[in-house]
DOKOLRO-823226 format. One record per residue (C-alpha): z, x, y; residue in three letters. Coordinates in steps of 0.1 Angstrom, whole numbers, plus 5000, padded with zeros to 4 digits. Example, Ala and Ser with C-alpha at 12.3 -4.5 7.8 and 13.67 -1.06 7.14 Angstrom:
residues 2
5078|5123|4955|ALA .
5071|5137|4989|SER .
//
This chain:
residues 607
4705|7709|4277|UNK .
4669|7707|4281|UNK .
4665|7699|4245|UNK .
4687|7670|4242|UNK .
4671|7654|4273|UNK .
4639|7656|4256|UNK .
4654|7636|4225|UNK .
4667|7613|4252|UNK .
4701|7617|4250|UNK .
4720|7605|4281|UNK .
4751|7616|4282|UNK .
4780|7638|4264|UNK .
4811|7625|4241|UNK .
4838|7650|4241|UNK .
4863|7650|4211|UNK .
4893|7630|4235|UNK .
4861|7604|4237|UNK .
4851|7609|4273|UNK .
4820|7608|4286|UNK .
4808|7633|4308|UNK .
4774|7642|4325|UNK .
4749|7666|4301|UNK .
4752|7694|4328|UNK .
4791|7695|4325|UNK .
4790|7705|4288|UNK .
4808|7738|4284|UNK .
4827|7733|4253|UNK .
4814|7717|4217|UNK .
4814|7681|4219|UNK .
4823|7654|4196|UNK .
4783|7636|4202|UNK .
4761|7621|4226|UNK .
4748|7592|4232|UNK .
4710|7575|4237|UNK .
4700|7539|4253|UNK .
4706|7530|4219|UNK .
4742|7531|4223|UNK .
4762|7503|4239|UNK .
4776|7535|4266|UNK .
4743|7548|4267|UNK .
4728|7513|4281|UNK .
4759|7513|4309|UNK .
4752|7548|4320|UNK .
4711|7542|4324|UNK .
4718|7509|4341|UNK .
4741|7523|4364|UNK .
4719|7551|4371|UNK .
4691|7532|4379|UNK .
4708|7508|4402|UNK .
4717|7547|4424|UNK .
4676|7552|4424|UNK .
4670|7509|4437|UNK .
4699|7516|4462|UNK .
4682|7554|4472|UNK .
4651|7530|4473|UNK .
4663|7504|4496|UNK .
4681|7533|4518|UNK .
4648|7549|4521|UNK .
4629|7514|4530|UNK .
4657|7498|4551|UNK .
4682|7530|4567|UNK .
4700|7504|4584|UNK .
4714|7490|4549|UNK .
4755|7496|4543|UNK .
4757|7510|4507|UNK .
4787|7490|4488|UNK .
4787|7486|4451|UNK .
4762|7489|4420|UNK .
4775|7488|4388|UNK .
4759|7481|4353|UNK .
4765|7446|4341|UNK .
4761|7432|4305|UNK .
4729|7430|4309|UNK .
4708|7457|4333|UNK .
4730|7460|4368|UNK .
4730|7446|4405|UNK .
4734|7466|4439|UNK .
4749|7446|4468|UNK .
4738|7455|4503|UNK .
4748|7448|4538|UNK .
4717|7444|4555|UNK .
4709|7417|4585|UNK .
4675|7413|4573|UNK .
4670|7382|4542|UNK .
4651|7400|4515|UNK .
4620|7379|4500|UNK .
4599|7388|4467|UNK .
4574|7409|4488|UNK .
4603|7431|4493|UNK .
4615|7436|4459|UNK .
4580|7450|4453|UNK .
4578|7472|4477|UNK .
4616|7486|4463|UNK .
4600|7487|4430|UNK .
4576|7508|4445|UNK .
4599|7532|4464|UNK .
4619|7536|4430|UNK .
4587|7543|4410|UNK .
4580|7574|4434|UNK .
4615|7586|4428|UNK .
4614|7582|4392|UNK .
4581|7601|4392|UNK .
4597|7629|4413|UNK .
4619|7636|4391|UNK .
4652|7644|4411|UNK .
4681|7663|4395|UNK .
4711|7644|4393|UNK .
4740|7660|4400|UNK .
4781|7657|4401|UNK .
4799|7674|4432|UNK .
4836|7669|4433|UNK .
4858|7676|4465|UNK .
4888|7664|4482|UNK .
4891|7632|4500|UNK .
4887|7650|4532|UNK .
4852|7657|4530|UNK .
4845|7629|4508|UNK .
4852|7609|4542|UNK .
4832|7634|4563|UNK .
4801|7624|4544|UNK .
4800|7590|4543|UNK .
4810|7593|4581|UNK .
4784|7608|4588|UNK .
4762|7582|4571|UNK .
4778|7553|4584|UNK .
4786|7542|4554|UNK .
4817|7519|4558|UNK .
4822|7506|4528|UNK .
4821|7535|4510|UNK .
4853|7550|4531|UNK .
4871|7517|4525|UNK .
4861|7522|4485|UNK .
4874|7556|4493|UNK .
4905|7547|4504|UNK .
4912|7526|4472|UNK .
4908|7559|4456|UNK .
4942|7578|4441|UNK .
4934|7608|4429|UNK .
4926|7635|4457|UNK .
4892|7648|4440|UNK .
4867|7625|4448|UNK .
4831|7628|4425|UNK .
4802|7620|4447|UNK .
4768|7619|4426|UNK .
4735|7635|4443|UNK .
4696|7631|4440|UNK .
4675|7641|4464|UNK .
4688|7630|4501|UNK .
4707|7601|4484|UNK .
4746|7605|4480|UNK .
4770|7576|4463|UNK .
4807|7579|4457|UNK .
4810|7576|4418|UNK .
4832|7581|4386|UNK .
4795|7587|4364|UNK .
4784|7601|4341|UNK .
4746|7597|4349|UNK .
4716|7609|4336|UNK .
4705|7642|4344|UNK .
4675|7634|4359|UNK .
4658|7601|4377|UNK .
4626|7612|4353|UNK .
4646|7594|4326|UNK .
4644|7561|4336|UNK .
4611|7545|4314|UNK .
4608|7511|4327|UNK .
4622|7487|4352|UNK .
4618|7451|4373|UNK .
4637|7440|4399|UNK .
4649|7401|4389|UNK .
4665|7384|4414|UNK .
4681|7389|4454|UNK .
4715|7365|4461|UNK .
4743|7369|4483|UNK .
4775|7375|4478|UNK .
4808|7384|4492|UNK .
4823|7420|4501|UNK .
4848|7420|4473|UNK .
4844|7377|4464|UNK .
4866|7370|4494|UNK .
4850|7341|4510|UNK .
4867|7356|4543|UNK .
4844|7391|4536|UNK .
4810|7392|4553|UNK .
4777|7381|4529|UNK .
4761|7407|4511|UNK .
4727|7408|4494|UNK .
4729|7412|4459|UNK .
4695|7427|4439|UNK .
4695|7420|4402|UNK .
4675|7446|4379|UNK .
4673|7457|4340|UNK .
4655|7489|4332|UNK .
4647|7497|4295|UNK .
4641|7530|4277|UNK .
4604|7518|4270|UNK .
4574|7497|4290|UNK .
4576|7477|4254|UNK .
4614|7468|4255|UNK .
4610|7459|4289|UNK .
4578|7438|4283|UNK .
4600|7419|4253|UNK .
4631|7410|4281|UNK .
4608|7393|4304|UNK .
4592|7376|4276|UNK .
4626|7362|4268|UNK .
4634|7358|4302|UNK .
4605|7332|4304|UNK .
4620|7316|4279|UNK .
4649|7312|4290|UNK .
4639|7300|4322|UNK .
4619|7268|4300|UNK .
4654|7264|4282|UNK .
4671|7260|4319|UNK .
4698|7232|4309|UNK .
4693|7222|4350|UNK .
4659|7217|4346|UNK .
4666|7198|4314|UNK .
4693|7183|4322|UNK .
4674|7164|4350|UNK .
4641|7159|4331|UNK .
4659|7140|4301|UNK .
4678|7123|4325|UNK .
4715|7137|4312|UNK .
4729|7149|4343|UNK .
4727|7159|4378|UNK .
4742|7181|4409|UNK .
4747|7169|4446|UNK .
4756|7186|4476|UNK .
4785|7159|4481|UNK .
4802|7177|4451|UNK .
4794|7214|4447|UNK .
4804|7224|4412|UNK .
4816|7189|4401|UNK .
4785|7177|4380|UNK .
4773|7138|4374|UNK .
4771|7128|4343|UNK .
4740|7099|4335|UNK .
4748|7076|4312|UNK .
4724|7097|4286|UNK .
4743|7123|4291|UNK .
4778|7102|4285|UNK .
4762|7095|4254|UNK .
4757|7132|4241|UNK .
4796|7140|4251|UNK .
4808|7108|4236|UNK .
4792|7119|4202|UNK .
4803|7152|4202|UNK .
4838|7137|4210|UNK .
4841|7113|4185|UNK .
4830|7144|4162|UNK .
4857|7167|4176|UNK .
4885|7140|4175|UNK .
4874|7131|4138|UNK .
4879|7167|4126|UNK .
4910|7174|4149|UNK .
4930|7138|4129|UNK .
4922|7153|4097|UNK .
4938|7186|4103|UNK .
4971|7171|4116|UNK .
4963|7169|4154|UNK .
4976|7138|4178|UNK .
4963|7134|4213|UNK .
4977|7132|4245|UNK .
4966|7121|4278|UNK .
4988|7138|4310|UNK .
4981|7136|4347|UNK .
4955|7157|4372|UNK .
4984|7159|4397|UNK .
5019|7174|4391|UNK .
5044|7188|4421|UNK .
5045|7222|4427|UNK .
5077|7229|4407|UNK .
5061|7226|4375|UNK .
5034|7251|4385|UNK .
5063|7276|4396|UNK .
5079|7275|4362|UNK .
5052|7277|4345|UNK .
5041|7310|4363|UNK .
5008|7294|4372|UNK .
5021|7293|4411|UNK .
5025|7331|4411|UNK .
4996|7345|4391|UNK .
4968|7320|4391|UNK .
4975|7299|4428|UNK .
4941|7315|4441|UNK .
4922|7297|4413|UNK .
4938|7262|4423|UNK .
4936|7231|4447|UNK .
4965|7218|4462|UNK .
4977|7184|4477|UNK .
5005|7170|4497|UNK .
5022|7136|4485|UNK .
5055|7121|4503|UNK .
5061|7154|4521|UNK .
5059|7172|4484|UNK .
5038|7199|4474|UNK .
5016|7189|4442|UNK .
4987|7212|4428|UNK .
4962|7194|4407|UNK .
4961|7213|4375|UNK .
4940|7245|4365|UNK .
4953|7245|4330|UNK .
4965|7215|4307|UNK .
5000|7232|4290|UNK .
5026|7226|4316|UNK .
5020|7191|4315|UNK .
5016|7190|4271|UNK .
5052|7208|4276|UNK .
5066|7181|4293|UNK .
5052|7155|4268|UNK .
5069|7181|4239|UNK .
5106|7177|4260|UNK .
5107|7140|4260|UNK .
5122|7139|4229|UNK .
5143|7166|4206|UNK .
5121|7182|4176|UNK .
5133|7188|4144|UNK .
5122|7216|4120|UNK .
5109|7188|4099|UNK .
5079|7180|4126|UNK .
5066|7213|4130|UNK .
5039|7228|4136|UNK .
5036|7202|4160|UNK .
4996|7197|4167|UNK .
4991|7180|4205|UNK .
4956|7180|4216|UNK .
4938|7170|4250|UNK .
4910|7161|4261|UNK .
4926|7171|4299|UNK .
4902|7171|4333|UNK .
4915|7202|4350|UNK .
4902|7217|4382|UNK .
4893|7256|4396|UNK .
4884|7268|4425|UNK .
4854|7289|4428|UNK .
4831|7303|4449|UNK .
4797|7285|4459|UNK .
4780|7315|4450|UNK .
4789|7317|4417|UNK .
4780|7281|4410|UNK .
4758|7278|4380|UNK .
4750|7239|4366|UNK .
4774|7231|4342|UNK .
4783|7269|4332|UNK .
4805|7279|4359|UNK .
4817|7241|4377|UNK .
4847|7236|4396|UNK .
4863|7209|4373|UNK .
4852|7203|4333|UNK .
4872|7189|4306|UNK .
4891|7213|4285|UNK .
4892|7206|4247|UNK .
4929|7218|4244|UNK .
4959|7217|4223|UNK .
4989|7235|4220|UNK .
5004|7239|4193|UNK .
5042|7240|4187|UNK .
5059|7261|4154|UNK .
5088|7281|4136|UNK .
5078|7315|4143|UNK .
5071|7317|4101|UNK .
5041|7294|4107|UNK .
5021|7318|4132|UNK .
5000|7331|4105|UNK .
4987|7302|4092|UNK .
4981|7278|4121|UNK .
4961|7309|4138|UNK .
4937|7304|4105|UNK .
4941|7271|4110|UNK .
4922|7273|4143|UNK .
4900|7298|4132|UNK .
4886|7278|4105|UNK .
4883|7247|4130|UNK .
4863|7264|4153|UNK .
4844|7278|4127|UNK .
4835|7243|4117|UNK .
4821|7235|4150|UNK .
4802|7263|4156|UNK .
4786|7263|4122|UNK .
4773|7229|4126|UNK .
4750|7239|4158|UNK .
4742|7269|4138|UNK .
4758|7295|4155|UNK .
4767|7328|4149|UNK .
4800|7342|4165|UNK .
4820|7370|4175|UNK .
4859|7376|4178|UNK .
4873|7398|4203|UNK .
4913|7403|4207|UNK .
4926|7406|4242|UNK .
4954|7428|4247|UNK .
4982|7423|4277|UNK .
4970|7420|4314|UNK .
4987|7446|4345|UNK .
4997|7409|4355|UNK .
5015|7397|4330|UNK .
5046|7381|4316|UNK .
5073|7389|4294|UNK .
5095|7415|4276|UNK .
5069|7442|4256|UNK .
5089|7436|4228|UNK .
5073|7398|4228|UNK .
5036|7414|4233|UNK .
5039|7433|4206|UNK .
5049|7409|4184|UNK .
5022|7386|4200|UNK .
4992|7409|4196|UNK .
5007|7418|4161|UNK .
5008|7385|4147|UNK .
4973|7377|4161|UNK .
4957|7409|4140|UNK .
4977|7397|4112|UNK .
4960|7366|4110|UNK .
4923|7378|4117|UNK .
4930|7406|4084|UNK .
4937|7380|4065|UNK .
4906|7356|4072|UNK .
4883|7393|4066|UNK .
4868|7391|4094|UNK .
4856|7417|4115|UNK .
4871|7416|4156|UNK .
4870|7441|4184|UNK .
4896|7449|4210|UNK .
4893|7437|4248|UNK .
4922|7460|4266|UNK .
4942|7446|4292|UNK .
4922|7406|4291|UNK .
4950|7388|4280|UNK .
4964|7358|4296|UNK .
4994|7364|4320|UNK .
5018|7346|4294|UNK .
5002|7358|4257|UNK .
4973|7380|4240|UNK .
4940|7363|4226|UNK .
4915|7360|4202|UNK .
4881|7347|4217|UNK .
4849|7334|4199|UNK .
4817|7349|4217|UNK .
4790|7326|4206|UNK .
4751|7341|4202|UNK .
4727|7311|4210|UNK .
4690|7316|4195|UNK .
4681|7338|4224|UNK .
4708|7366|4214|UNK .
4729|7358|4245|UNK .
4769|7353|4243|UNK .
4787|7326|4255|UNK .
4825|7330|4257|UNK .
4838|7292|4242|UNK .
4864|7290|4222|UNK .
4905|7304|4226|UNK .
4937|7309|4209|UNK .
4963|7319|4228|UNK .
5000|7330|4215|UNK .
5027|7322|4240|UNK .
5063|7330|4234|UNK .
5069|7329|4269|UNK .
5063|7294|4280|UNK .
5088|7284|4255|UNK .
5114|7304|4270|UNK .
5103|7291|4309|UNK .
5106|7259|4300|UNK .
5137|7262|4277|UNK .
5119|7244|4248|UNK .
5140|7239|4213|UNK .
5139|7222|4176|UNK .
5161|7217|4152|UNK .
5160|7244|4127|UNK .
5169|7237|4095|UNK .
5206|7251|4098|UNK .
5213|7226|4125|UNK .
5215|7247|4154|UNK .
5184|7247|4177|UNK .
5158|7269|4179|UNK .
5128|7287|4205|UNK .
5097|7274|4192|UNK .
5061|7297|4196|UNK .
5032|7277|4210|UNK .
4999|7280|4206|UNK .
4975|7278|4231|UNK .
4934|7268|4220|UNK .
4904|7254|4226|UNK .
4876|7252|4203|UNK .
4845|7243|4227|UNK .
4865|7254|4257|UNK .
4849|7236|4285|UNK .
4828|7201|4273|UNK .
4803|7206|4301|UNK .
4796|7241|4292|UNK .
4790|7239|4257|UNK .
4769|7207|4265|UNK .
4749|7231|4286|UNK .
4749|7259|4258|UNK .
4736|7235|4237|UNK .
4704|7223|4260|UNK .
4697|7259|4259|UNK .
4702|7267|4224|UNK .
4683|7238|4219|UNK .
4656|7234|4243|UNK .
4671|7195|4249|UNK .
4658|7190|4216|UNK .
4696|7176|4205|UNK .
4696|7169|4165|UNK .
4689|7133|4156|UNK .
4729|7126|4155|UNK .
4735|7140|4188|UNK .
4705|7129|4209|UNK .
4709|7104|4233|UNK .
4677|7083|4222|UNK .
4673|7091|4187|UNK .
4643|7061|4186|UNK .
4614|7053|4203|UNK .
4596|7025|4201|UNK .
4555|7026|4210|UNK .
4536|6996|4205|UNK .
4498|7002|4210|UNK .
4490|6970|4229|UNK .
4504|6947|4247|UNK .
4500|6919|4214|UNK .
4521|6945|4198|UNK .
4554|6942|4225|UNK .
4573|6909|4205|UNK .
4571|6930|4175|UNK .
4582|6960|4189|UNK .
4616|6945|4201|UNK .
4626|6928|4170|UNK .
4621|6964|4159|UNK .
4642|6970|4186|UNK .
4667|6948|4179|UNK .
4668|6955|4141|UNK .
4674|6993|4145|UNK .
4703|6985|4175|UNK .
4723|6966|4152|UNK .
4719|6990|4128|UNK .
4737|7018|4149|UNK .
4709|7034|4159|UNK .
4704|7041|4194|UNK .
4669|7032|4204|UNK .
4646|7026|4235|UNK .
4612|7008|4240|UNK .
4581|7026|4260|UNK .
4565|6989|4269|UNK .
4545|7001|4297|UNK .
4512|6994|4304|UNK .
4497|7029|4292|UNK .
4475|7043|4265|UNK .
4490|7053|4234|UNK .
4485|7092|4238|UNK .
4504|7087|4271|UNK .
4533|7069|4257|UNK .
4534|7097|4227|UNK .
4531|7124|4248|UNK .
4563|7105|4273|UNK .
4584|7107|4243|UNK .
4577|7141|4236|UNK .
4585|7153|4265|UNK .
4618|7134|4262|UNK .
4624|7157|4234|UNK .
4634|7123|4212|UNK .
4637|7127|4172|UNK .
4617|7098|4158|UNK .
4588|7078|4176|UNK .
4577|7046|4161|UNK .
4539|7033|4163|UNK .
4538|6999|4160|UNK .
4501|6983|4162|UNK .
4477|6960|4143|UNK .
4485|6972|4108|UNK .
4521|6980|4114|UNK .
4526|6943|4125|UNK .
4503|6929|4095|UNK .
4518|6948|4068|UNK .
4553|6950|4080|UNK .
4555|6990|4085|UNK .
4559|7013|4112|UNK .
4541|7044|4117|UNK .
4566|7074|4121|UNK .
4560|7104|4143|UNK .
4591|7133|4139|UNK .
4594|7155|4170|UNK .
4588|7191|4145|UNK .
4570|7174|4120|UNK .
4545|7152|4141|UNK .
4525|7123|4117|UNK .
4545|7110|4089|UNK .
4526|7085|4081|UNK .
4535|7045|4073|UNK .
4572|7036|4065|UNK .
4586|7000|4052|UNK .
4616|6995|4084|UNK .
4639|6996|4055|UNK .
4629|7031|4043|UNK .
4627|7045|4077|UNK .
4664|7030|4085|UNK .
4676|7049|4054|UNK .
4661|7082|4061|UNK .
4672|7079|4095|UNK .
4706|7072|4085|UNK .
4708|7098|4057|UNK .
4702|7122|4087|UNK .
4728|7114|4108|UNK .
4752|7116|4082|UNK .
4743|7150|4071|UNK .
4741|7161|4107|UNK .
4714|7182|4103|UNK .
4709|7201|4129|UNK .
//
């Protein structure tokens, strides 16, 4: 063993695929794996979020141990603890852990019944840990051990807290015993640890970046949005920012007519019985807000389908109209909790880019391409990379297993026959159908879950929906549930990030600035103005009374494409000088060769 912690392997892979602590080897193994492995990463995370909460014990006995598990990116702890920890204290946990680390500890598994289990944690006080305990079925309970520190876990860990390399505390936030508002407030500390000083040193680099991409921060210096306390998790939208979503809509419902779509418009409000038939009532009614009207129950809608369905029954389909393409643009509404409340990624109401999608069950195959090659579309033109990940049936779910397999069959079907390479997601299906969902990369390497299809053969059957078939009899269609951008607000604030507000020229909500040096040069400047507004370009004037580096530098920091100098020689010789935001000087342009290039541009939707 001694040798393969030296080569820093972390763990054991035994030939049934389970991982198991280094010092429980007894028979020959399948492999191990190293940080370097996507396992590996889980188990060093989770291991060092044991030594910060052995840390935090050791500063602050008074703390209540609850969870710590490794996240997609490093791990968190939460702690019940009276006192509000600041930045000072996050140091001095850093420096708690570093002694342990440089002790050395052993690591080690001790399995016993739940009897004893209990005794320990008892004996600790540690509450939470008996009511995890509790949760528990099986009557041998693993406990891990280093030094004076015991936690309740399934592991593996690492054999030794000498192991872990690197590490920085990020963040402390509160958070709810088990995200039940009704719980008591824990204290949540963010960390990452890395299997070198240099990996770690390249994370916070990017985190700095990240932090100058912030699309809050953004969003309220170019003037595009903003977040009140009168509407936690509803954002405001400024009319700059109306103008980016209008764009990208008038792009989305361009390419959504010319594949065959048509679009519907249903309410925000529908009674209560809808929401029952739909199964949305029974396995999503935590995620909802409710109203009563005329001594009815409504619920304002979580999801867009029931109410497409009811547009679909108004009339009887023939075989002849399918695949039936409905899309929305549909507000919809979800209840979270003010913790998790992140600027326009996690919101309590967004518009959903839906459509549903009605069809003989022979046309499954090829509107599931359909879709993929869609989104593919979209996410091409901001130039990013993507994913696919299928999502297999949910504990809470609907339907006969007969229908999920033919669900999840028909979905694989279709991803073989695009090529394209896809990884399974057990059990993260939607209640009523399995998935496929695009994971998005942005420039920074991070994924953003956006796009959806859904196959659903049991909303059909819940809501009794038919066609024509060809044989004159009626029929159960399939549906199709999908978005391509998934929430608007979301992907607008993907696209700040990914961007660092500087939109492309077809997207940005100034695309033109106007600068003249003096005021002499103002009248000018607005028939400039003028000219390039009734040409379809959206363009602003800077005509205050400020020296030209200012006014430059204003427009910079505005992130705008194209900045136009207009002074002495512009006005005698008809010209404007040009300034492109990557580019910088350009040089003199007639208005008639700018307007071209500008407009060549656009068109291409460069990014």
């Amino acid at each position: 063993m001694n040798d393969t912690i030296k080569k820093g392997l972390l763990a054991a892979r035994m030939e049934n695929g389970e991982l198991i602590d280094l010092n429980r080897v007894e028979e020959s193994v399948q492999g191990y794996v190293s940080f370097e492995d996507p396992e590996g990463k889980t188990i060093y995370w989770h291991s060092t979020s044991h030594i910060m909460a052995q840390a935090v014990k050791r500063l602050f006995p008074e703390a209540k141990l609850t969870i710590g598990p490794a996240i997609e990116e490093g791990f968190y702890y939460d702690f019940d603890l009276k006192k509000p920890l600041n930045e000072d204290d996050l140091r001095k946990i850093e420096e708690e852990m570093l002694k342990i680390v440089q002790d050395d500890l052993p690591v080690s598994r001790k399995e016993m019944n739940r009897k004893e289990a209990r005794k320990i944690f008892a004996k600790k006080g540690e509450t939470y840990k008996i009511e995890l305990l509790d949760d528990i079925p099986d009557e041998t309970i693993s406990l891990y051990q280093q030094g004076e520190f015991f936690d309740l876990c399934r592991g593996p860990h690492i054999p030794s807290t000498g192991l872990i390399h690197a590490f920085k505390l990020l963040s402390v936030s509160g958070a709810y015993w088990r995200g039940k508002e009704s719980n008591p407030m824990l204290q949540r500390i963010y960390g990452i640890s890395f299997d070198s000083k240099e990996q770690l040193k390249e994370y916070l680099n990017r985190l700095e970046e990240v932090k100058k991409r912030d699309h809050r921060r953004l969003g309220k210096e170019l003037d595009l949005f903003s977040l009140h306390e009168e509407g936690p998790g509803f954002p405001f939208f400024h009319p700059k920012g109306m103008t980016v979503i209008n764009t990208l809509l008038e792009v989305w419902r361009k390419e959504h007519a010319k594949r065959g779509y048509q679009e519907i418009k249903t309410p925000i409000i529908l009674d209560r019985a809808l929401w029952e038939r739909s199964g949305h009532w029974d396995h999503y009614q935590d995620n909802m807000y409710f109203a009563k009207i005329d001594e009815r129950d409504f619920a304002v809608k979580p999801m867009n389908c029931p109410g497409g369905i009811l547009v679909y029954q108004t009339q009887l389909h023939s075989y002849r109209e399918l695949p039936l393409r409905l899309a929305e643009l549909g507000l919809v509404h979800r209840h979270e909790l003010s913790g998790v409340l992140h600027g326009l990624m996690r919101v309590r109401c967004f518009t959903q880019d839906d459509a549903h999608i009605y069809m003989e069950p022979h046309q499954i195959k090829d509107e599931i391409i359909g879709v993929i090659s869609l989104a593919d579309y979209f996410y091409r033109l901001f130039h990013f990379q993507y994913e696919l990940e299928l999502s297999t049936r949910p504990e809470n779910s609907m339907g006969s297993d007969e229908m999920w397999e033919l669900a999840t069959s028909s979905l694989e079907n279709a991803l073989k026959e695009t090529n394209r390479s896809y990884k399974i997601n057990p059990g993260d299906g939607a209640f009523y159908g399995p998935k496929i969902d695009f994971h998005l990369k942005d420039c920074l390497g991070r994924r953003w879950q956006c796009g959806t299809i859904q196959l659903d053969f049991t909303m059909p059957d819940c809501f009794d929906l038919s066609y024509i078939g060809e044989d004159g009899a009626k029929h159960r269609p399939v549906m199709i549930h999908r978005t391509i951008m998934g929430s608007i607000e979301r992907f607008l604030g993907i696209l700040i990030e990914h961007t660092a507000g500087a939109l492309p020229l077809w997207l940005a909500p100034v695309q033109v600035l106007v600068i003249p040096i003096a005021e002499r040069h103002l009248s000018h400047g607005k028939e400039l103005q003028s000219t390039l507004s009734e040409q379809g370009v959206r363009v602003e004037i800077n005509d205050e009374n400020a020296t030209l580096g200012a006014k430059i530098r204003k427009g910079q920091l505005q992130k705008i494409p194209y900045l136009l100098i207009v002074g002495d020689k512009e006005v005698e010789n008809h010209t404007v000088g040009v300034r492109e935001r990557k580019a910088g000087d350009l040089g003199s342009f007639s208005l008639e060769q700018f307007i071209g290039r500008i407009q060549d541009e656009i068109k291409e939707m460069k990014m």
